[in-house]
Each structure stands twice: as structure tokens, then as C-alpha cells.
Backbone bond lengths (Angstrom), bond angles and torsions (degrees), N, CA, C in turn:
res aa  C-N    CA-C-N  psi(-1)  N-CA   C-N-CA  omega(-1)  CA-C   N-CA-C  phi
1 X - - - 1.430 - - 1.513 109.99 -
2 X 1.094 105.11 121.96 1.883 101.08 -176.46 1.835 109.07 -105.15
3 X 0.971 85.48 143.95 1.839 100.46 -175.46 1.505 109.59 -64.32
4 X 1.314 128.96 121.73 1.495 138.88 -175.19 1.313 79.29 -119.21
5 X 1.475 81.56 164.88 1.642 110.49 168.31 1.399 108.79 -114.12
6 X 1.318 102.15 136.30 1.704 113.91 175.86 1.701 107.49 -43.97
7 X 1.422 142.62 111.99 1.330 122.88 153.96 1.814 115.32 -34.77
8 X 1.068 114.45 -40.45 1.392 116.53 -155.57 1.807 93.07 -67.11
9 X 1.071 117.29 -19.64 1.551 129.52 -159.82 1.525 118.78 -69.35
10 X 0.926 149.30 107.09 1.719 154.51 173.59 1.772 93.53 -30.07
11 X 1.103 105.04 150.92 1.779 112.60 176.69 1.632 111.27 -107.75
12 X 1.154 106.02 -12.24 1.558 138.37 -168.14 1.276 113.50 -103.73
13 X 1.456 127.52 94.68 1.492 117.38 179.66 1.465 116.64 -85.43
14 X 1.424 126.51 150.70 1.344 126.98 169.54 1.487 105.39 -41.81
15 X 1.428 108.49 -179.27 1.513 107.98 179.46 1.677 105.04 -104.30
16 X 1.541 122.14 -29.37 0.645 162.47 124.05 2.418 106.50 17.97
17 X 1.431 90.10 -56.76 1.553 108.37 -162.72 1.470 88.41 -102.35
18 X 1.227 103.19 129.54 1.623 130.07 -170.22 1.845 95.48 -87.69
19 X 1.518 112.37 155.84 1.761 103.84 162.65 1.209 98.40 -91.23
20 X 1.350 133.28 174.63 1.334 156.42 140.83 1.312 107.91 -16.70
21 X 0.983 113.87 113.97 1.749 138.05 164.30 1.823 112.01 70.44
22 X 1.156 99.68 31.31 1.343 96.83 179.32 1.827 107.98 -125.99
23 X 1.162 124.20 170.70 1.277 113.27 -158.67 1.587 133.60 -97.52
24 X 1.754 120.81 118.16 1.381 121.69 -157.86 1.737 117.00 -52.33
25 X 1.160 129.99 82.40 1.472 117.97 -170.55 1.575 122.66 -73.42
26 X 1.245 102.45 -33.65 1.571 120.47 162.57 1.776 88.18 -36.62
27 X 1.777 106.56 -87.81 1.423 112.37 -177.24 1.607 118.56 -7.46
28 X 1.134 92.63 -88.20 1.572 120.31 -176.98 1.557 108.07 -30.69
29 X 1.601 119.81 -46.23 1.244 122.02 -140.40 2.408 86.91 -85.34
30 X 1.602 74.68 -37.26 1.722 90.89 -177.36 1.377 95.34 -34.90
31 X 1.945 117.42 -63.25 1.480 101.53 -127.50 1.194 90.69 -92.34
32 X 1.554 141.73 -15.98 1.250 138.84 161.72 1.983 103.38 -40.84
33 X 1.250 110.28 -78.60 1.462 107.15 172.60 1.214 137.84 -11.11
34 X 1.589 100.25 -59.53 1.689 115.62 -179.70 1.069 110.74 -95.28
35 X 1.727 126.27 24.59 1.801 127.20 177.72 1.727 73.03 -123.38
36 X 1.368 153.72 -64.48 1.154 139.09 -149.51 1.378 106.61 -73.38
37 X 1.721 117.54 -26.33 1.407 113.86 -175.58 1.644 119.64 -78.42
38 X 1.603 99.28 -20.46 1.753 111.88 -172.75 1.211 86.05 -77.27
39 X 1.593 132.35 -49.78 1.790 137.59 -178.92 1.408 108.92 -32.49
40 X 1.381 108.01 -47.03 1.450 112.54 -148.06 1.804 99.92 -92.07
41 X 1.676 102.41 -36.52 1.258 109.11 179.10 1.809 122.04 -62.72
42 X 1.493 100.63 -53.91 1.549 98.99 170.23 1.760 105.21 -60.29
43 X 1.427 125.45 -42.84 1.821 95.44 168.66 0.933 120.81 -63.67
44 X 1.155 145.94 -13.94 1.467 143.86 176.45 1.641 108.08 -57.39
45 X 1.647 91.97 -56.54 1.414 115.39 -167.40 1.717 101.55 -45.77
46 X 1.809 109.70 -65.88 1.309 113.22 -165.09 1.606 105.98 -61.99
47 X 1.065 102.23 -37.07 2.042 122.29 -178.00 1.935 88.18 -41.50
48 X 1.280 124.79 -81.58 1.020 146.80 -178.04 1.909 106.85 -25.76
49 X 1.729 93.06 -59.42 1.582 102.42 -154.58 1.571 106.17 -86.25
50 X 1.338 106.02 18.21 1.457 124.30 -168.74 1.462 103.61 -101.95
51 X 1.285 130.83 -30.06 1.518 156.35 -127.04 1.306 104.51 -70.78
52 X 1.585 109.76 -61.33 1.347 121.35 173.63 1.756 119.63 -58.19
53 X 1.231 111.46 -39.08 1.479 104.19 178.17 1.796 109.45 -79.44
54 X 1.239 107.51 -10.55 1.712 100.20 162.75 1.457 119.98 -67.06
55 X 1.586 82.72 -58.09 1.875 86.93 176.01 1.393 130.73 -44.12
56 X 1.669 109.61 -29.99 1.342 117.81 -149.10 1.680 97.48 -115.37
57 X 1.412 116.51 7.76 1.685 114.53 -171.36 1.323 114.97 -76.54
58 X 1.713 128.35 -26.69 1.304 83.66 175.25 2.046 106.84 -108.85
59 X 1.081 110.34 45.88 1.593 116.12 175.44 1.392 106.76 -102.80
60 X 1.527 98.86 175.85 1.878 112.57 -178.63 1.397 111.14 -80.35
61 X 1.341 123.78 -1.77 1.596 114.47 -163.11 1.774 88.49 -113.32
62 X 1.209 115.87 13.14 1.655 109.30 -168.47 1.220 104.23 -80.44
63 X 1.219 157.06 -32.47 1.571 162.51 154.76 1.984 101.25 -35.21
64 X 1.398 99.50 -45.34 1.529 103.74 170.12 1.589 126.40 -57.30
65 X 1.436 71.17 -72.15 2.322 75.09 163.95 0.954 116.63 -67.73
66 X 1.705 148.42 -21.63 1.486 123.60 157.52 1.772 109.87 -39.09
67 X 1.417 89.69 -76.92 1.445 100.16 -177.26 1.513 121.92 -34.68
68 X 1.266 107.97 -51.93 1.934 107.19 170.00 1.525 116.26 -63.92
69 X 1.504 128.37 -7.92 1.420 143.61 -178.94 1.382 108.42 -83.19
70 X 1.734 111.26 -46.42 1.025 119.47 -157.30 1.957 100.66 -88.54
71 X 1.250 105.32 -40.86 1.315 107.08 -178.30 1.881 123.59 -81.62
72 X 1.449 104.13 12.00 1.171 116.63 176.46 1.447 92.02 -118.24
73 X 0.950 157.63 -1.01 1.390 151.43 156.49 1.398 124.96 -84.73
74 X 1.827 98.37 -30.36 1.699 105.27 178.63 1.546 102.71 -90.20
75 X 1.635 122.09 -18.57 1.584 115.07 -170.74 1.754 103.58 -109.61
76 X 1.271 108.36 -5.35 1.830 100.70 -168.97 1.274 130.28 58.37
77 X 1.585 99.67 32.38 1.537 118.76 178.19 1.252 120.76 -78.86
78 X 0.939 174.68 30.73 1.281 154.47 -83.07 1.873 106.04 -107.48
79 X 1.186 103.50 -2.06 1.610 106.75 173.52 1.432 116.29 -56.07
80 X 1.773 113.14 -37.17 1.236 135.78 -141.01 1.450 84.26 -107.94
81 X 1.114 139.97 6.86 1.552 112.35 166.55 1.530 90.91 -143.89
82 X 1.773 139.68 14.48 0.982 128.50 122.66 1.382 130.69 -52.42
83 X 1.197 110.39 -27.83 1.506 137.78 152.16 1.584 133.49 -32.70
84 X 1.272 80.34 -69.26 1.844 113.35 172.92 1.343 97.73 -49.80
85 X 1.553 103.65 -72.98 1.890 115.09 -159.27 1.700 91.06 -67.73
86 X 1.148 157.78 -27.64 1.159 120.39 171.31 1.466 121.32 -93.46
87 X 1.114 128.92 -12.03 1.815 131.27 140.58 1.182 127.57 -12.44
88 X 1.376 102.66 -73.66 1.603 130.14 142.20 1.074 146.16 -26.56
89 X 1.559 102.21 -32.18 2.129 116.57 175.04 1.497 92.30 -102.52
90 X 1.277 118.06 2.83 1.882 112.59 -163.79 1.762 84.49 -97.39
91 X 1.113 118.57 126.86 1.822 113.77 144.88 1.702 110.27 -97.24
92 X 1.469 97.25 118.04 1.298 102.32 179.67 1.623 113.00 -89.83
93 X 1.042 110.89 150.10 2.180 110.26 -163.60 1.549 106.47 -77.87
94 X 0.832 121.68 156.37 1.152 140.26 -145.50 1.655 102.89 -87.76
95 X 0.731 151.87 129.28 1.871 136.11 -167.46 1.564 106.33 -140.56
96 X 1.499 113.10 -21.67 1.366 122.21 -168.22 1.500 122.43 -83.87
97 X 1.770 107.87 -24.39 1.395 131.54 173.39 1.752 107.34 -76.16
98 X 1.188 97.03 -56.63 2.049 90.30 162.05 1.028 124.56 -58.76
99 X 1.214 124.84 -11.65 1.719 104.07 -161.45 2.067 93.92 -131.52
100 X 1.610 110.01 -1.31 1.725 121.98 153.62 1.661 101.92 -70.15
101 X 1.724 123.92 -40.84 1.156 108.43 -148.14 1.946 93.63 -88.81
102 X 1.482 105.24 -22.24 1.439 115.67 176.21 2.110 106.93 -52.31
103 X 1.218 97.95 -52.91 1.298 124.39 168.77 1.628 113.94 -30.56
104 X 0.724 100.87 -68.37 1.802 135.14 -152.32 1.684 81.48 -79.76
105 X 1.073 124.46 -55.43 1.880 125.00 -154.37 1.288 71.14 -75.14
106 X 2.108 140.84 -75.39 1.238 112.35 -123.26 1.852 102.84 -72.39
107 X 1.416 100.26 -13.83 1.900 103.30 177.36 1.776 99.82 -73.03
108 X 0.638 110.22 -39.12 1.850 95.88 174.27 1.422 121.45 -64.84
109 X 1.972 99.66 -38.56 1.692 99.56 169.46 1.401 123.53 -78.86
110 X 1.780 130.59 -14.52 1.168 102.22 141.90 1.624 135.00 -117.12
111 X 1.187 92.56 30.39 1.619 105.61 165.18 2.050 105.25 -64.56
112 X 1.236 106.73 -41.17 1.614 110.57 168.91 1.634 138.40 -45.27
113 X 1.622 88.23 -28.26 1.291 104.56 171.54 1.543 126.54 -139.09
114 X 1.539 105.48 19.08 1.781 99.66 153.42 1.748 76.17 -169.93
115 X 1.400 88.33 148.12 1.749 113.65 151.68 1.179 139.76 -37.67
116 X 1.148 142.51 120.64 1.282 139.98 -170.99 1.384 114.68 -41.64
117 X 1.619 109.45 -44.99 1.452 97.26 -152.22 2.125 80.87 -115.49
118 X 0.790 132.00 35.94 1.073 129.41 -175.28 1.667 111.75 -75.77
119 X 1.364 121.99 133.19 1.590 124.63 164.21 1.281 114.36 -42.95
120 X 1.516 123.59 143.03 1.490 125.63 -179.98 1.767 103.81 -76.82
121 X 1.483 132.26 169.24 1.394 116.77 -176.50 1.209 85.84 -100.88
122 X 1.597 82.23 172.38 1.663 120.92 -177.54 1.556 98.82 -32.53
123 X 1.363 128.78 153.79 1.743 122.97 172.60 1.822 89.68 -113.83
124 X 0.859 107.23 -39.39 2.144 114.60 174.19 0.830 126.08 -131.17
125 X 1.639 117.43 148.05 1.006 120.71 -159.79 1.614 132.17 -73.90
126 X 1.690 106.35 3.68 1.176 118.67 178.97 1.617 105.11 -88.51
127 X 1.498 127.18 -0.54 1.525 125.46 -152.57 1.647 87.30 -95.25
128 X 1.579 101.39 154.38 1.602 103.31 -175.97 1.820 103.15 -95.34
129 X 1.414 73.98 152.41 1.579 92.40 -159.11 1.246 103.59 -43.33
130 X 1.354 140.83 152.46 1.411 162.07 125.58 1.338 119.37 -44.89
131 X 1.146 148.06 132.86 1.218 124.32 167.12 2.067 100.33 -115.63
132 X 1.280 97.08 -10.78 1.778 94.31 175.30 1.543 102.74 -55.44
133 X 1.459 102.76 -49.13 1.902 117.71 -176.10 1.323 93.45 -67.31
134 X 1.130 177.48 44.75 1.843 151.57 168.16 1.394 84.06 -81.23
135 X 1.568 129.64 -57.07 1.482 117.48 -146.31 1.200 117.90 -60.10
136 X 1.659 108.40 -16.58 1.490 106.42 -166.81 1.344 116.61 -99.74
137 X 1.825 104.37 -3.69 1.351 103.44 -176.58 1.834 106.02 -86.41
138 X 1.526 108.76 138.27 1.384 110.37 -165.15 2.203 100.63 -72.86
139 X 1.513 89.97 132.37 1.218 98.41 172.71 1.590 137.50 -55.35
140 X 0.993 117.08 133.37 1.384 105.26 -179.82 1.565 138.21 -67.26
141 X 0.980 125.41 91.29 1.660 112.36 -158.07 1.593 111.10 -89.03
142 X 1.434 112.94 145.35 0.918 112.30 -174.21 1.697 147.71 -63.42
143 X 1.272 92.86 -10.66 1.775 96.56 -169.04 1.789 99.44 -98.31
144 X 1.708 114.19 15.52 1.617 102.86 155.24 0.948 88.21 -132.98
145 X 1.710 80.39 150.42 1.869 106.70 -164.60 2.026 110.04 -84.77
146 X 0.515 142.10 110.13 1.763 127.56 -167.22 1.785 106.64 -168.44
């Protein structure tokens, strides 16, 4: 049986169609493509899903948006790092600097009138004397008799 060619058949091959045993470059060039584009796509992805904990690194809520970053990546929630990224655009006010400097004054106001490391006084009158406490115990003045 000898091999004819279809009349109906093009005589002209694409450039496209490789001969027999020689090598697919089209192929080749493809799967390089779609391994550098999945490369490029999952960094994008993490690049992207990272976003909120950039924004939010040096604030107080940043321990938060890790956690909402991290748990929208392990569950495929996407609520939880809509979440994140607006955490992140929020500056929350500062509450810890007022209430250090509240701190700080009432240790200076009674640093004025007893010692830091001073013994507490006697609480009864059976407890043996203190002498760290004397200053604080009120003096006795003389013109009542007791």
C-alpha cells in the first residue's frame, strides 16, 4: 500500500508543526512560560498578601494583622485580611503615653514623701517597731495629753 496524499490536504505546513523526530520549540518555549508565569504569579500573590503587615509594622495593632494575614492565607477567607488591610490604614491614638506620664508624676509625687524601697509601718499596735517607717508615724505633740 503506498502513502498518497489526501488531495483535500494543504501542501504547505504551518510553521508551527514540527517533522518527525525533531524538536517541539513552540513546546518547550510554552512550558518555560507557564513555569516562569506560575513563579511570578504565586510572588505576586504572597508580595500582595503580605501588604497589610507592611503597612501596619511599626504600630500597636501589628501582632493583630499578622495574625489576620496569617489566618486568611491558611483558611481562604478573604474577610480576614480585608480585615488586616484596614487595621492597618486605621491609626489607633495613643493611650499608653498618657497614662506612663500619669504613672511617672504619681512616683515622683510620692517619692517626696517616703522612699522607694522603704518598709510599710507598723499596721498594730502590737507589731515591733520599724524604724524604716518612724518618719511616717505622726509625731506626738505635746499640749495633748494621750
Amino acid at each position: 500500500m503506498a502513502l498518497t496524499l489526501n488531495p483535500a490536504a494543504p501542501h504547505s505546513l504551518p510553521w508551527f508543526i514540527t517533522p518527525p523526530g525533531s524538536t517541539d520549540v513552540l513546546m518547550n518555549f510554552t512550558v518555560v512560560l507557564v513555569l516562569l508565569a506560575v513563579l511570578l504569579i504565586g510572588v505576586l500573590f504572597f508580595w500582595l498578601h503580605s501588604l497589610p503587615e507592611r503597612m501596619g509594622h511599626k504600630k500597636l495593632q501589628f501582632e493583630v494583622v499578622a495574625v489576620l494575614g496569617l489566618l486568611s492565607l491558611f483558611t481562604h477567607q478573604h474577610a480576614f485580611w480585608i480585615v488586616g488591610l484596614l487595621l492597618a490604614l486605621i491609626d489607633l491614638p495613643d493611650f499608653l503615653s498618657p497614662l506612663r506620664r500619669i504613672a511617672a508624676s504619681s512616683e515622683k509625687i510620692a517619692e517626696t514623701d517616703r522612699p522607694v524601697h522603704a518598709e510599710p509601718p507598723r499596721l498594730f499596735a502590737g507589731d515591733p517597731p520599724n524604724p524604716a517607717a518612724d518618719f511616717t508615724r505622726p509625731r506626738p505633740r505635746d499640749d495633748v495629753e494621750g
